[in-house]
C-alpha positions, 0 to 999 in steps of 0.5 A, spaced: 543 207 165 546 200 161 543 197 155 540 190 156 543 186 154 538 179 151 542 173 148 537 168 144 533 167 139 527 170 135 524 163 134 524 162 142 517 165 144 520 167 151 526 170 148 520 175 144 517 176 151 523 178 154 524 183 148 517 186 148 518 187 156 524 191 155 521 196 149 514 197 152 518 200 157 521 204 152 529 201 155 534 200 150 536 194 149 542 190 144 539 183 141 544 178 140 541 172 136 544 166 138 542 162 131 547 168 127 552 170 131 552 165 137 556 167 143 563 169 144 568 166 150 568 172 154 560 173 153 560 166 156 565 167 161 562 173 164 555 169 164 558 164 168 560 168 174 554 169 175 550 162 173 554 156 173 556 154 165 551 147 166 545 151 168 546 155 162 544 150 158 536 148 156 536 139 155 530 140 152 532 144 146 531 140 139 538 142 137 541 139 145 536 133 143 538 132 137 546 133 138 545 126 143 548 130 148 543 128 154 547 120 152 554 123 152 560 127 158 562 134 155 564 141 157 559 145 157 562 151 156 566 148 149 559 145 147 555 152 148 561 155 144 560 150 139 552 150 138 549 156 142 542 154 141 542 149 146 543 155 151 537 157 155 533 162 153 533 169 154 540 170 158 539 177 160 544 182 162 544 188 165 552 191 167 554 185 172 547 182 173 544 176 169 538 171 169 536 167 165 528 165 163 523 170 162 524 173 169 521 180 169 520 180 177 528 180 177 528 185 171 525 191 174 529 190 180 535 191 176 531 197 173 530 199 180 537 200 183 
């Protein structure tokens, strides 16, 4: 079975939820803290075949508020490699399969097939 994938934070309440899911189900998971290692282009790349880059991002982050960045025109994708807190948290992924939220429904699915 593939390792899940969790990209966040560990001050996002929901990124904590989504890791407690996966361990109390005894599933192994690998844990990307996007406050110490941020996201690498071709993470990001593989995501957005998936989920469109603007829908990845949260506009009600305080890193997004506080960049300004709902008054300014800007590449997403640049502006996620540049600042990954403003991301929508946790980004799951599963070999091919990603969501983005606490989504358990859709997890167990993945876990199902």
């Amino acid at each position: 079975m593939p390792v899940i994938q969790i990209f966040g934070s560990l001050k996002s309440h929901e990124t904590n939820k989504a890791i407690r899911f996966f361990k109390e189900r005894s599933i192994e998971i690998h844990f990307v803290d996007l406050a110490e290692k941020g996201i690498t282009i071709g993470e990001l790349e593989n995501i957005s075949k998936k989920i469109p880059v603007e829908k990845l991002i949260d506009n009600d982050s305080k890193v997004y508020k506080r960049l300004n960045l709902n008054f300014m025109i800007f590449d997403p994708a640049s502006k996620i490699l540049e600042n990954p807190l403003i991301l929508k948290t946790p980004i799951t992924r599963f070999g091919k399969e990603v969501s983005v939220g606490y989504e358990p429904a859709k997890w167990i699915k993945w876990m199902e097939k």
